[in-house]
N, C-alpha and C positions, 0 to 999 in steps of 0.2 A: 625608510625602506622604499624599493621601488616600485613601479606601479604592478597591478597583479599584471596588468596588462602586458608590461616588458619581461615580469617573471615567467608568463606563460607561453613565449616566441619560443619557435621552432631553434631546437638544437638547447635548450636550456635544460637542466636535470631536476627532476621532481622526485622527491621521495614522500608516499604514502602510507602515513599510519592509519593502520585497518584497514588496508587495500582489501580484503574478502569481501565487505559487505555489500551489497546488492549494489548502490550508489556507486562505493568508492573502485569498486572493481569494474564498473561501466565508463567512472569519469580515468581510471588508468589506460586505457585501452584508445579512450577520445583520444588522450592526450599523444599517448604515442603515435595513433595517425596521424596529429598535427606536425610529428617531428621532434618532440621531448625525448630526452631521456628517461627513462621511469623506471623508478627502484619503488618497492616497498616491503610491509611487514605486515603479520597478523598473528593472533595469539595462536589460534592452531590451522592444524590441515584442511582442504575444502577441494572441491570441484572447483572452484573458481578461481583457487591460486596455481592449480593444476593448469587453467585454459589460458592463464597470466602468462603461464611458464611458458607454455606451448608459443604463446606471440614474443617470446624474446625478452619479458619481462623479467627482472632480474627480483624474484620475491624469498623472504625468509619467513619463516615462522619464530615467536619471541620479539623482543621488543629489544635489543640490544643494541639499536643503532649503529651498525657495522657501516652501512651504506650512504650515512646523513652526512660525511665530511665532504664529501665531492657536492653534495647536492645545493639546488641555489634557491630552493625554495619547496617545505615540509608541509604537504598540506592535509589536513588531521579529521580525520572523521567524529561528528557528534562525539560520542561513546568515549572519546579519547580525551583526558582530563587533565588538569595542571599539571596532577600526581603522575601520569604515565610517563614510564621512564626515554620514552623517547622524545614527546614534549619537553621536559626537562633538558633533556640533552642542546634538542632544538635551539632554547633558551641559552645555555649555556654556551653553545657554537655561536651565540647572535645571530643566528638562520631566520629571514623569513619566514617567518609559520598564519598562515592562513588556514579559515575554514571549508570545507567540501562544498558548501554552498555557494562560498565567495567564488571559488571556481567554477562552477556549472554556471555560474550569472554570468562573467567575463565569457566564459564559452558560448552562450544564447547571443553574444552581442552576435559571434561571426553568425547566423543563420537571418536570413528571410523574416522567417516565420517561427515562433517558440508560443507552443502551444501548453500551458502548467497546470494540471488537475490538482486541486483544492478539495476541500472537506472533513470534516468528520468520519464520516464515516464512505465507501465504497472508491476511493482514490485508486487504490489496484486495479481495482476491475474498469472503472471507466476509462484508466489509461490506455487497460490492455486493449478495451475493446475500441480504442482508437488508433492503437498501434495497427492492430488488423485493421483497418476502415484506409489507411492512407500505405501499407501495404498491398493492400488490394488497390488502390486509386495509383500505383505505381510512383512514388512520389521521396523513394526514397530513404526516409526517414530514420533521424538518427532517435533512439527509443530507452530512458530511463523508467524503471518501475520497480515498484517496493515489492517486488515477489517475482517467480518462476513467469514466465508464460510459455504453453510449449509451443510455441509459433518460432520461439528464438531457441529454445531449449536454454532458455537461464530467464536473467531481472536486465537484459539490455540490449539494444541491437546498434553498431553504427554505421550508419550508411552514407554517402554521397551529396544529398541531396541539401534541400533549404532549408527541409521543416527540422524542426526538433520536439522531441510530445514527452513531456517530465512531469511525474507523478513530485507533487509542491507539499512536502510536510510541514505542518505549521508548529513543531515543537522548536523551544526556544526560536521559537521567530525566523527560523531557516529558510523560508521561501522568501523571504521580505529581498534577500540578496540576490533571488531570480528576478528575469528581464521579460516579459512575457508580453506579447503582442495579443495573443486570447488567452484569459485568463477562465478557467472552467472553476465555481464555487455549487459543490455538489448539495453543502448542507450543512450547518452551525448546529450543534449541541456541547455543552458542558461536557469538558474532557483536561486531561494533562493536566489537571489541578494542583500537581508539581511545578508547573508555570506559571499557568496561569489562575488570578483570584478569583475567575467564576465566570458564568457566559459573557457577562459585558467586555469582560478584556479581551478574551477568544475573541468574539464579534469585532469589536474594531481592530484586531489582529487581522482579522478576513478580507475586511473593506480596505485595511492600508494595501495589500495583497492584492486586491482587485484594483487597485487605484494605481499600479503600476503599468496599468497597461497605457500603451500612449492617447490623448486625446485623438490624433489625430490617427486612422486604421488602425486604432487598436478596440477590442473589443470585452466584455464577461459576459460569460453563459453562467445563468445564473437558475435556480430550481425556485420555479415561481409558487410551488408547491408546500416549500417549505416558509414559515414564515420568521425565522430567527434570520433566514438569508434576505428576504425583502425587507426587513426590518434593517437589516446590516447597511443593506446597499440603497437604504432612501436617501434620495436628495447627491447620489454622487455625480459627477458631471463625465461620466463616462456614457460609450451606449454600451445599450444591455440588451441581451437578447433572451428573453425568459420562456424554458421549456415547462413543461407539463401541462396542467390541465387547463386549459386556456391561455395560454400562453404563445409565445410567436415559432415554439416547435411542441407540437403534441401528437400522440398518440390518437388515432381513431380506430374502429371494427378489431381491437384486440379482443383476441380469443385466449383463454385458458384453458392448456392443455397437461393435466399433470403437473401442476404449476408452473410450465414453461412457455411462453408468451409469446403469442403473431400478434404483428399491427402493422400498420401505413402508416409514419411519420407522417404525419405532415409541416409543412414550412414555411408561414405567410400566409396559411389556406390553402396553399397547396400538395397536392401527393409529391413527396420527397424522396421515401426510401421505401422498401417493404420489407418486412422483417420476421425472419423465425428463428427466435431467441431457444438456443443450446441450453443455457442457464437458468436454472429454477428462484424464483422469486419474484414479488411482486418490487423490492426493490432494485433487482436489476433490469426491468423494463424501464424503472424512472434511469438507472445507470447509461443505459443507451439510447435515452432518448437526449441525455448529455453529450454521451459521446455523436449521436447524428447531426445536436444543434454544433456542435462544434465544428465537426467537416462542411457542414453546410456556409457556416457565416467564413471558413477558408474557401470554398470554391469546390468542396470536393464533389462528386455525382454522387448522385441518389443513387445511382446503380452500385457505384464501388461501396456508400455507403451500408448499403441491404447486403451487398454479400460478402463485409466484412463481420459485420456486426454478424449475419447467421454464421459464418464462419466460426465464430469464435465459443471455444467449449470452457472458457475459466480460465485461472493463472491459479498458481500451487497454492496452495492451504485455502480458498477460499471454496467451501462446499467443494472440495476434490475428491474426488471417489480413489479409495486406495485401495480396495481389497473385499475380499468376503470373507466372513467366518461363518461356521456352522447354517448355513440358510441366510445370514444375515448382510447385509452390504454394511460396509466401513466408510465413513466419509471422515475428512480432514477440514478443520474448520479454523481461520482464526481471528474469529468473531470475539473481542477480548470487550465490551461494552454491553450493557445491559441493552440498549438495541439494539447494536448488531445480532443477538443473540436471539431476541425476538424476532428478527426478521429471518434469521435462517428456519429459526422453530414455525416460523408460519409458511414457508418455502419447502422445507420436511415434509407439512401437512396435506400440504398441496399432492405431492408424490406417491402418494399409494401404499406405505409402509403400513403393516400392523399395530407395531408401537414405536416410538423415538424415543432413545437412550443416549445420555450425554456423558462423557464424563469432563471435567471442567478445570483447567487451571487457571485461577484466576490474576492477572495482569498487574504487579505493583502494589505493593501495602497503602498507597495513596487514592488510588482507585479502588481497590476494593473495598477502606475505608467510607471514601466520599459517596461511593453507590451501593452501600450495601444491601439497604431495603428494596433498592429497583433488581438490583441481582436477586435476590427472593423472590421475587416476584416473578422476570422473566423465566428464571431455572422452574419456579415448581409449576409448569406449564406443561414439560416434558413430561413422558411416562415413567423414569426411572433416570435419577441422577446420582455420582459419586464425584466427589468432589477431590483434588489432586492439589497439594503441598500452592502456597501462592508465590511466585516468580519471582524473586526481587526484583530483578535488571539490575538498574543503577543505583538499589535503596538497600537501607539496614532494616532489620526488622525491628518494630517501633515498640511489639508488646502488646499491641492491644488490637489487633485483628488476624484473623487467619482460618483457614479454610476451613478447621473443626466448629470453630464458633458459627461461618456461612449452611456448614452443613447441618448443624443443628435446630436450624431456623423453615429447613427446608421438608415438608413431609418425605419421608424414606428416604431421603440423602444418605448417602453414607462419605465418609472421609477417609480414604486410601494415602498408607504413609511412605509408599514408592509407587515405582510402574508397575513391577513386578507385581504386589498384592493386589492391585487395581485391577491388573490384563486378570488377574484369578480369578476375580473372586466378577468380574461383569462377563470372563465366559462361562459362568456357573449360571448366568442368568438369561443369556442370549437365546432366542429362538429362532429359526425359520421365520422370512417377513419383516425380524425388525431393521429398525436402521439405526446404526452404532454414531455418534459422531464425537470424534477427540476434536475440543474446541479448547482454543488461548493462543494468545499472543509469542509464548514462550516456548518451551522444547518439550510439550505435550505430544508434538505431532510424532515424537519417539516411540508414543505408547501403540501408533497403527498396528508397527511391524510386531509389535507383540499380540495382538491380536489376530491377525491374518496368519501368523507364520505356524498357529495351532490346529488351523482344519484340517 
Protein backbone atom coordinates (compact mmCIF):
# COMPACT_ATOMS: atom_id res chain seq x y z
CA UNK A 1 0.00 0.00 0.00
CA UNK A 2 1.18 3.51 -0.35
CA UNK A 3 2.23 5.69 2.17
CA UNK A 4 -0.80 7.66 4.00
CA UNK A 5 1.31 10.32 3.20
CA UNK A 6 1.05 9.96 -0.91
CA UNK A 7 -2.58 8.78 -0.35
CA UNK A 8 -3.42 12.17 1.29
CA UNK A 9 -1.69 14.72 -1.70
CA UNK A 10 -3.69 17.17 -3.01
CA UNK A 11 -6.00 16.02 -6.03
CA UNK A 12 -6.32 12.38 -4.55
CA UNK A 13 -10.06 11.12 -3.79
CA UNK A 14 -10.99 10.05 -0.20
CA UNK A 15 -14.01 8.38 0.60
CA UNK A 16 -15.38 8.43 4.22
CA UNK A 17 -17.20 6.10 6.12
CA UNK A 18 -19.22 7.86 8.81
CA UNK A 19 -18.33 11.24 7.50
CA UNK A 20 -21.27 12.78 10.10
CA UNK A 21 -19.48 12.27 13.11
CA UNK A 22 -17.98 15.03 14.94
CA UNK A 23 -14.07 13.90 13.97
CA UNK A 24 -14.95 12.46 10.77
CA UNK A 25 -16.87 15.35 9.29
CA UNK A 26 -14.05 18.02 10.66
CA UNK A 27 -11.26 15.65 9.08
CA UNK A 28 -13.60 15.86 5.43
CA UNK A 29 -13.63 19.39 5.29
CA UNK A 30 -9.36 19.58 6.36
CA UNK A 31 -9.01 17.34 3.64
CA UNK A 32 -10.93 19.09 0.93
CA UNK A 33 -8.98 22.35 1.79
CA UNK A 34 -5.91 20.46 1.32
CA UNK A 35 -7.16 19.68 -2.31
CA UNK A 36 -8.79 15.98 -1.96
CA UNK A 37 -11.45 14.86 -3.57
CA UNK A 38 -14.01 13.92 -0.77
CA UNK A 39 -16.86 11.60 -1.02
CA UNK A 40 -18.52 9.97 1.88
CA UNK A 41 -21.44 8.17 3.65
CA UNK A 42 -23.50 7.87 6.88
CA UNK A 43 -26.26 5.80 8.24
CA UNK A 44 -28.70 8.88 8.44
CA UNK A 45 -29.37 12.62 8.00
CA UNK A 46 -27.58 15.42 10.09
CA UNK A 47 -26.73 19.07 10.26
CA UNK A 48 -23.38 18.12 9.38
CA UNK A 49 -23.85 16.18 6.18
CA UNK A 50 -26.11 19.14 5.22
CA UNK A 51 -22.93 21.70 5.87
CA UNK A 52 -20.77 18.66 3.83
CA UNK A 53 -23.15 19.24 1.12
CA UNK A 54 -23.12 22.89 1.27
CA UNK A 55 -18.90 22.73 0.76
CA UNK A 56 -19.15 20.69 -2.42
CA UNK A 57 -18.97 17.59 -0.59
CA UNK A 58 -20.26 14.86 -2.41
CA UNK A 59 -22.19 12.78 0.76
CA UNK A 60 -24.97 9.88 0.78
CA UNK A 61 -26.66 8.49 3.48
CA UNK A 62 -26.59 4.19 3.62
CA UNK A 63 -23.67 2.51 3.33
CA UNK A 64 -23.79 1.11 -0.38
CA UNK A 65 -20.60 2.17 -1.62
CA UNK A 66 -21.68 3.84 -4.84
CA UNK A 67 -18.84 6.38 -4.53
CA UNK A 68 -15.68 3.96 -3.36
CA UNK A 69 -14.77 2.77 -7.07
CA UNK A 70 -13.18 6.10 -8.04
CA UNK A 71 -11.79 6.65 -4.73
CA UNK A 72 -7.94 5.88 -3.88
CA UNK A 73 -8.12 5.71 -0.32
CA UNK A 74 -11.46 4.77 2.31
CA UNK A 75 -10.68 6.08 5.49
CA UNK A 76 -13.20 4.65 8.19
CA UNK A 77 -14.39 5.90 11.32
CA UNK A 78 -13.98 3.95 15.01
CA UNK A 79 -17.75 2.87 14.99
CA UNK A 80 -17.09 1.36 11.49
CA UNK A 81 -16.37 -2.46 11.63
CA UNK A 82 -15.06 -5.49 9.61
CA UNK A 83 -18.86 -6.25 9.28
CA UNK A 84 -19.93 -2.80 7.62
CA UNK A 85 -20.83 -3.26 4.32
CA UNK A 86 -18.60 -0.57 3.02
CA UNK A 87 -15.36 -1.88 4.66
CA UNK A 88 -16.12 -5.05 3.12
CA UNK A 89 -16.61 -3.53 -0.05
CA UNK A 90 -13.23 -1.50 0.53
CA UNK A 91 -11.65 -5.05 1.04
CA UNK A 92 -12.92 -6.41 -1.76
CA UNK A 93 -12.01 -3.40 -4.22
CA UNK A 94 -8.27 -3.91 -2.59
CA UNK A 95 -8.70 -0.07 -1.64
CA UNK A 96 -6.53 1.28 0.89
CA UNK A 97 -8.50 1.56 3.90
CA UNK A 98 -7.02 3.33 6.81
CA UNK A 99 -8.12 4.61 10.34
CA UNK A 100 -9.55 8.34 11.12
CA UNK A 101 -6.89 8.75 13.38
CA UNK A 102 -4.07 7.56 11.00
CA UNK A 103 -5.29 10.61 9.11
CA UNK A 104 -5.54 13.46 11.71
CA UNK A 105 -1.71 12.14 12.72
CA UNK A 106 -0.44 12.54 8.92
CA UNK A 107 -2.41 15.90 8.94
CA UNK A 108 -0.59 17.24 12.53
CA UNK A 109 2.60 16.49 10.64
CA UNK A 110 1.67 19.65 8.18
CA UNK A 111 1.30 22.16 11.31
CA UNK A 112 3.89 24.04 13.54
CA UNK A 113 2.30 23.34 16.52
CA UNK A 114 -0.38 20.34 17.33
CA UNK A 115 -1.72 20.77 20.44
CA UNK A 116 -3.93 16.91 21.90
CA UNK A 117 -6.12 17.10 24.93
CA UNK A 118 -6.10 13.81 26.88
CA UNK A 119 -8.03 12.31 29.78
CA UNK A 120 -10.56 10.69 31.38
CA UNK A 121 -12.68 12.75 31.91
CA UNK A 122 -13.17 16.86 30.79
CA UNK A 123 -11.30 16.41 27.16
CA UNK A 124 -14.44 18.51 25.43
CA UNK A 125 -14.27 21.26 27.54
CA UNK A 126 -10.53 21.83 27.90
CA UNK A 127 -10.40 21.72 24.23
CA UNK A 128 -13.07 24.15 23.69
CA UNK A 129 -11.79 26.33 26.03
CA UNK A 130 -8.53 26.26 24.20
CA UNK A 131 -10.16 26.63 20.99
CA UNK A 132 -11.29 30.14 22.39
CA UNK A 133 -7.97 30.98 24.19
CA UNK A 134 -5.86 30.83 20.67
CA UNK A 135 -8.97 32.36 18.75
CA UNK A 136 -8.83 35.08 20.92
CA UNK A 137 -4.82 35.23 20.62
CA UNK A 138 -5.56 35.52 16.83
CA UNK A 139 -3.55 32.62 15.75
CA UNK A 140 -5.69 31.06 13.59
CA UNK A 141 -6.46 27.62 14.46
CA UNK A 142 -7.38 24.73 12.77
CA UNK A 143 -9.96 22.97 15.84
CA UNK A 144 -11.18 19.27 16.35
CA UNK A 145 -13.51 18.50 19.30
CA UNK A 146 -15.71 15.71 20.46
CA UNK A 147 -18.92 17.91 20.77
CA UNK A 148 -20.77 21.24 19.72
CA UNK A 149 -19.02 24.58 20.71
CA UNK A 150 -21.01 27.58 19.88
CA UNK A 151 -18.02 29.69 19.13
CA UNK A 152 -17.97 27.52 15.67
CA UNK A 153 -21.62 26.39 15.73
CA UNK A 154 -20.59 22.60 15.46
CA UNK A 155 -17.29 19.93 16.83
CA UNK A 156 -14.62 21.83 14.24
CA UNK A 157 -13.22 24.81 13.03
CA UNK A 158 -10.36 25.01 9.96
CA UNK A 159 -8.43 27.86 9.76
CA UNK A 160 -5.11 29.11 8.05
CA UNK A 161 -2.89 29.04 10.56
CA UNK A 162 0.13 26.58 12.49
CA UNK A 163 -1.57 25.58 15.33
CA UNK A 164 -3.98 22.62 15.47
CA UNK A 165 -5.77 21.83 19.06
CA UNK A 166 -7.54 18.09 18.88
CA UNK A 167 -9.47 16.66 21.54
CA UNK A 168 -7.00 12.90 21.84
CA UNK A 169 -9.59 9.97 22.56
CA UNK A 170 -7.76 7.08 24.23
CA UNK A 171 -10.25 4.36 23.10
CA UNK A 172 -8.73 1.63 21.33
CA UNK A 173 -5.60 3.43 21.35
CA UNK A 174 -6.59 6.15 18.70
CA UNK A 175 -4.59 8.98 19.86
CA UNK A 176 -1.22 6.86 19.97
CA UNK A 177 -1.45 7.65 15.88
CA UNK A 178 -1.57 11.48 16.80
CA UNK A 179 1.61 13.77 16.53
CA UNK A 180 1.53 16.31 19.23
CA UNK A 181 4.07 18.65 19.98
CA UNK A 182 2.05 19.71 23.72
CA UNK A 183 0.51 16.94 24.78
CA UNK A 184 -2.43 18.04 27.55
CA UNK A 185 -3.17 14.75 30.21
CA UNK A 186 -6.15 16.06 32.00
CA UNK A 187 -6.57 12.85 34.45
CA UNK A 188 -6.41 8.90 34.53
CA UNK A 189 -9.36 6.96 35.92
CA UNK A 190 -10.55 3.29 35.22
CA UNK A 191 -12.82 3.52 32.16
CA UNK A 192 -13.46 1.60 28.65
CA UNK A 193 -13.04 -1.67 30.43
CA UNK A 194 -14.17 -2.89 26.94
CA UNK A 195 -10.35 -2.12 26.10
CA UNK A 196 -8.86 -1.94 28.34
CA UNK A 197 -7.92 -4.59 31.63
CA UNK A 198 -8.17 -1.99 34.35
CA UNK A 199 -6.15 1.31 35.37
CA UNK A 200 -2.71 -0.05 34.84
CA UNK A 201 -3.18 -0.59 30.97
CA UNK A 202 -5.26 2.84 30.67
CA UNK A 203 -2.15 4.39 32.51
CA UNK A 204 0.57 3.41 30.46
CA UNK A 205 -1.93 3.92 27.45
CA UNK A 206 -1.58 7.74 28.70
CA UNK A 207 2.17 7.93 29.19
CA UNK A 208 2.80 6.12 25.68
CA UNK A 209 0.45 9.30 24.64
CA UNK A 210 2.44 11.80 26.47
CA UNK A 211 5.79 10.25 25.27
CA UNK A 212 4.97 11.27 21.84
CA UNK A 213 5.61 14.51 22.14
CA UNK A 214 9.18 15.32 20.95
CA UNK A 215 12.29 15.51 23.23
CA UNK A 216 13.42 18.25 21.90
CA UNK A 217 10.21 21.49 22.09
CA UNK A 218 7.85 19.30 22.78
CA UNK A 219 6.11 19.59 25.88
CA UNK A 220 2.86 17.59 28.68
CA UNK A 221 0.67 19.47 30.64
CA UNK A 222 0.08 17.49 32.98
CA UNK A 223 -2.79 17.78 36.43
CA UNK A 224 -0.28 17.58 39.13
CA UNK A 225 -3.52 17.30 41.28
CA UNK A 226 -4.42 14.25 40.16
CA UNK A 227 -2.16 11.34 41.30
CA UNK A 228 -3.00 8.36 38.68
CA UNK A 229 -1.49 11.18 36.25
CA UNK A 230 1.91 11.68 38.40
CA UNK A 231 2.06 8.24 38.86
CA UNK A 232 1.71 7.60 34.97
CA UNK A 233 4.20 10.06 34.00
CA UNK A 234 7.26 9.29 36.79
CA UNK A 235 10.48 8.81 35.51
CA UNK A 236 9.48 9.95 31.60
CA UNK A 237 12.18 11.93 29.96
CA UNK A 238 10.09 14.51 28.63
CA UNK A 239 9.34 18.08 30.24
CA UNK A 240 6.43 18.54 32.10
CA UNK A 241 4.78 21.40 33.08
CA UNK A 242 2.37 20.61 35.98
CA UNK A 243 -0.74 22.75 36.79
CA UNK A 244 -2.75 22.94 39.90
CA UNK A 245 -2.21 23.24 43.24
CA UNK A 246 1.42 23.87 43.45
CA UNK A 247 2.40 23.32 40.61
CA UNK A 248 4.23 25.31 37.67
CA UNK A 249 0.49 26.89 36.54
CA UNK A 250 -2.03 27.40 39.44
CA UNK A 251 -4.79 29.09 40.54
CA UNK A 252 -4.53 31.95 43.32
CA UNK A 253 -7.46 34.57 45.07
CA UNK A 254 -10.22 32.27 43.44
CA UNK A 255 -13.53 33.11 44.33
CA UNK A 256 -16.79 31.26 44.30
CA UNK A 257 -19.55 32.52 42.91
CA UNK A 258 -22.59 30.40 42.38
CA UNK A 259 -20.38 27.75 41.63
CA UNK A 260 -18.67 29.68 38.83
CA UNK A 261 -15.03 30.56 39.38
CA UNK A 262 -12.62 33.92 39.32
CA UNK A 263 -8.93 33.45 39.81
CA UNK A 264 -5.34 34.82 38.59
CA UNK A 265 -3.53 32.03 36.80
CA UNK A 266 -0.47 32.22 37.78
CA UNK A 267 2.68 30.80 35.71
CA UNK A 268 6.27 30.40 37.25
CA UNK A 269 5.03 32.54 40.20
CA UNK A 270 3.78 34.74 38.16
CA UNK A 271 0.26 36.58 37.26
CA UNK A 272 -0.55 35.01 33.86
CA UNK A 273 -4.10 35.35 33.13
CA UNK A 274 -7.19 36.48 35.12
CA UNK A 275 -10.17 34.68 34.77
CA UNK A 276 -14.10 34.78 35.15
CA UNK A 277 -15.04 31.21 34.53
CA UNK A 278 -18.93 31.11 32.58
CA UNK A 279 -18.90 27.53 33.60
CA UNK A 280 -20.14 26.05 36.83
CA UNK A 281 -17.83 23.57 38.59
CA UNK A 282 -15.05 23.11 40.57
CA UNK A 283 -13.76 20.74 38.07
CA UNK A 284 -13.79 23.15 35.24
CA UNK A 285 -11.55 25.62 37.00
CA UNK A 286 -8.95 22.63 37.27
CA UNK A 287 -10.27 22.33 33.21
CA UNK A 288 -8.83 25.97 32.55
CA UNK A 289 -6.24 25.99 34.39
CA UNK A 290 -5.08 23.26 31.68
CA UNK A 291 -6.27 24.97 29.00
CA UNK A 292 -4.15 28.39 30.41
CA UNK A 293 -1.04 25.96 31.17
CA UNK A 294 -1.16 25.04 27.70
CA UNK A 295 -1.39 28.53 25.85
CA UNK A 296 1.16 29.55 28.12
CA UNK A 297 4.16 26.92 27.48
CA UNK A 298 2.93 27.82 23.44
CA UNK A 299 3.59 31.59 23.78
CA UNK A 300 0.11 32.74 24.06
CA UNK A 301 -0.66 36.07 26.37
CA UNK A 302 -2.19 36.13 29.40
CA UNK A 303 -4.37 38.55 28.13
CA UNK A 304 -5.85 36.45 25.14
CA UNK A 305 -5.59 33.80 27.59
CA UNK A 306 -8.13 35.51 30.45
CA UNK A 307 -10.51 36.57 27.77
CA UNK A 308 -10.83 33.46 26.14
CA UNK A 309 -11.12 31.34 28.73
CA UNK A 310 -14.08 34.04 30.31
CA UNK A 311 -15.25 34.00 27.02
CA UNK A 312 -16.25 30.70 26.84
CA UNK A 313 -19.81 29.61 28.05
CA UNK A 314 -19.57 25.45 27.37
CA UNK A 315 -19.73 23.12 24.29
CA UNK A 316 -23.14 21.11 23.86
CA UNK A 317 -24.14 18.45 26.27
CA UNK A 318 -21.82 19.39 28.72
CA UNK A 319 -24.12 21.16 31.85
CA UNK A 320 -25.93 22.97 28.60
CA UNK A 321 -28.80 24.69 29.56
CA UNK A 322 -31.72 23.84 27.14
CA UNK A 323 -34.92 25.08 28.31
CA UNK A 324 -37.33 25.63 31.18
CA UNK A 325 -40.34 23.85 32.27
CA UNK A 326 -42.82 24.55 34.70
CA UNK A 327 -40.42 27.08 37.04
CA UNK A 328 -37.83 24.75 36.55
CA UNK A 329 -34.43 25.10 34.18
CA UNK A 330 -33.55 21.94 31.99
CA UNK A 331 -29.76 21.28 31.68
CA UNK A 332 -28.19 18.77 29.08
CA UNK A 333 -25.47 16.62 30.54
CA UNK A 334 -23.23 14.06 29.18
CA UNK A 335 -21.53 12.97 32.24
CA UNK A 336 -21.77 9.11 31.44
CA UNK A 337 -19.04 8.08 34.55
CA UNK A 338 -19.74 7.83 38.03
CA UNK A 339 -17.43 10.91 38.35
CA UNK A 340 -18.26 12.78 35.99
CA UNK A 341 -21.57 12.74 37.49
CA UNK A 342 -20.34 13.57 40.92
CA UNK A 343 -18.78 16.39 39.65
CA UNK A 344 -21.72 18.08 37.93
CA UNK A 345 -23.89 16.99 41.16
CA UNK A 346 -21.49 19.13 43.06
CA UNK A 347 -21.35 22.05 40.28
CA UNK A 348 -25.70 21.82 40.46
CA UNK A 349 -25.16 22.45 44.36
CA UNK A 350 -23.05 25.19 43.93
CA UNK A 351 -26.02 26.95 41.71
CA UNK A 352 -28.89 27.91 43.86
CA UNK A 353 -31.44 25.39 42.83
CA UNK A 354 -34.12 24.07 45.32
CA UNK A 355 -33.77 20.55 44.38
CA UNK A 356 -31.64 18.51 41.59
CA UNK A 357 -33.43 15.90 39.62
CA UNK A 358 -31.67 13.53 37.14
CA UNK A 359 -32.85 11.43 35.03
CA UNK A 360 -29.97 8.88 33.77
CA UNK A 361 -29.04 6.66 30.94
CA UNK A 362 -26.51 4.85 31.49
CA UNK A 363 -23.50 4.25 28.97
CA UNK A 364 -22.60 0.45 27.69
CA UNK A 365 -23.55 -2.96 29.65
CA UNK A 366 -19.75 -3.00 30.24
CA UNK A 367 -19.60 0.20 32.16
CA UNK A 368 -22.39 -0.03 33.88
CA UNK A 369 -21.43 -3.50 34.94
CA UNK A 370 -17.92 -2.64 35.97
CA UNK A 371 -19.22 0.60 38.01
CA UNK A 372 -22.20 -0.30 39.41
CA UNK A 373 -21.76 0.32 42.98
CA UNK A 374 -19.99 3.77 42.42
CA UNK A 375 -23.21 4.58 40.13
CA UNK A 376 -25.28 4.07 43.39
CA UNK A 377 -23.59 5.95 45.10
CA UNK A 378 -22.88 9.05 42.84
CA UNK A 379 -26.96 8.91 41.74
CA UNK A 380 -28.41 8.67 45.23
CA UNK A 381 -26.85 11.98 45.98
CA UNK A 382 -29.27 13.83 43.95
CA UNK A 383 -32.91 14.74 45.08
CA UNK A 384 -34.93 12.47 42.78
CA UNK A 385 -33.60 10.13 40.09
CA UNK A 386 -35.25 7.96 37.15
CA UNK A 387 -33.46 5.92 35.54
CA UNK A 388 -33.70 5.35 31.35
CA UNK A 389 -33.27 2.00 29.35
CA UNK A 390 -28.98 1.57 29.25
CA UNK A 391 -27.40 2.39 25.65
CA UNK A 392 -25.71 -0.25 24.10
CA UNK A 393 -23.44 1.45 21.37
CA UNK A 394 -21.48 -1.10 20.09
CA UNK A 395 -22.54 -4.12 22.59
CA UNK A 396 -25.23 -6.84 22.80
CA UNK A 397 -26.90 -7.05 25.91
CA UNK A 398 -25.13 -9.72 28.11
CA UNK A 399 -28.21 -10.48 30.67
CA UNK A 400 -27.16 -9.67 33.58
CA UNK A 401 -27.21 -5.77 34.02
CA UNK A 402 -29.58 -3.07 33.44
CA UNK A 403 -31.23 -0.08 34.38
CA UNK A 404 -34.11 -1.74 36.59
CA UNK A 405 -31.75 -3.63 38.63
CA UNK A 406 -29.44 0.07 38.96
CA UNK A 407 -32.74 1.59 39.89
CA UNK A 408 -33.62 -0.73 42.47
CA UNK A 409 -30.56 -0.12 44.44
CA UNK A 410 -31.22 3.45 44.51
CA UNK A 411 -33.55 5.00 47.23
CA UNK A 412 -36.89 6.47 45.07
CA UNK A 413 -35.23 5.74 41.70
CA UNK A 414 -37.52 4.91 39.59
CA UNK A 415 -37.10 3.01 35.98
CA UNK A 416 -38.78 4.57 32.88
CA UNK A 417 -39.30 2.16 29.80
CA UNK A 418 -39.30 5.01 27.05
CA UNK A 419 -38.98 8.92 26.77
CA UNK A 420 -42.22 9.24 26.56
CA UNK A 421 -43.19 7.61 30.13
CA UNK A 422 -40.05 9.26 31.63
CA UNK A 423 -40.88 13.19 30.24
CA UNK A 424 -44.65 12.14 32.22
CA UNK A 425 -44.30 10.93 34.83
CA UNK A 426 -40.79 13.68 36.07
CA UNK A 427 -43.27 16.58 34.92
CA UNK A 428 -45.62 15.15 37.49
CA UNK A 429 -43.01 15.87 39.85
CA UNK A 430 -41.13 19.19 38.80
CA UNK A 431 -41.55 22.28 40.73
CA UNK A 432 -40.70 26.03 40.52
CA UNK A 433 -36.65 26.13 41.63
CA UNK A 434 -35.68 22.90 40.70
CA UNK A 435 -33.12 21.93 38.23
CA UNK A 436 -33.89 19.04 35.80
CA UNK A 437 -30.65 17.40 34.20
CA UNK A 438 -30.89 14.62 31.10
CA UNK A 439 -27.50 13.03 31.74
CA UNK A 440 -25.51 9.96 29.40
CA UNK A 441 -23.45 9.43 26.95
CA UNK A 442 -26.20 8.29 24.37
CA UNK A 443 -29.38 9.94 22.89
CA UNK A 444 -30.99 10.85 26.38
CA UNK A 445 -30.24 14.45 25.39
CA UNK A 446 -33.87 13.60 23.03
CA UNK A 447 -35.72 13.55 26.37
CA UNK A 448 -34.94 17.75 26.72
CA UNK A 449 -37.21 18.63 24.01
CA UNK A 450 -39.89 16.60 25.69
CA UNK A 451 -39.74 18.25 28.63
CA UNK A 452 -39.53 21.93 27.60
CA UNK A 453 -41.92 21.59 24.75
CA UNK A 454 -44.90 21.04 27.65
CA UNK A 455 -44.86 24.66 29.53
Amino acid sequence: METITALLEPGRRAHLVGIGGVSMSALAEVLAGRGLIVTGSDRQESEDLARLRGKGILVETGESGLYMPGADVVIRTAAAREDNPEVMAARRMGLPLIERADAWGELMRGFKRSVCVAGTHGKTTATGMLAHIAVEAGTDPTVMIGGRLPLFGGGHRVGEGDLIIAEACEYHNSYHRFVPTTAVLLNIEADHLDVFSGLDELSESMRTFAGLVPKEGGVVVANGEDENTRRALSGLDRRIVWYGKGGDVRAANAVNNRGRYSFLALAAGKPYAAVRLKVPGKHNLSNALAAAAAAYVNGVSGEAAGRGLSAFTGTGRRMEFTGTVGGADVYDSYAHHPTEIAADLAAARQMGYRRILVIFQPHTYTRTKAFFGQFVTALSGFDKVWLADIYAAREKDPGDVSSEMLAGEIPGAEYGSSFEALAEDVLRHVRPGDLVITMGAGDITALGPHLTAAR
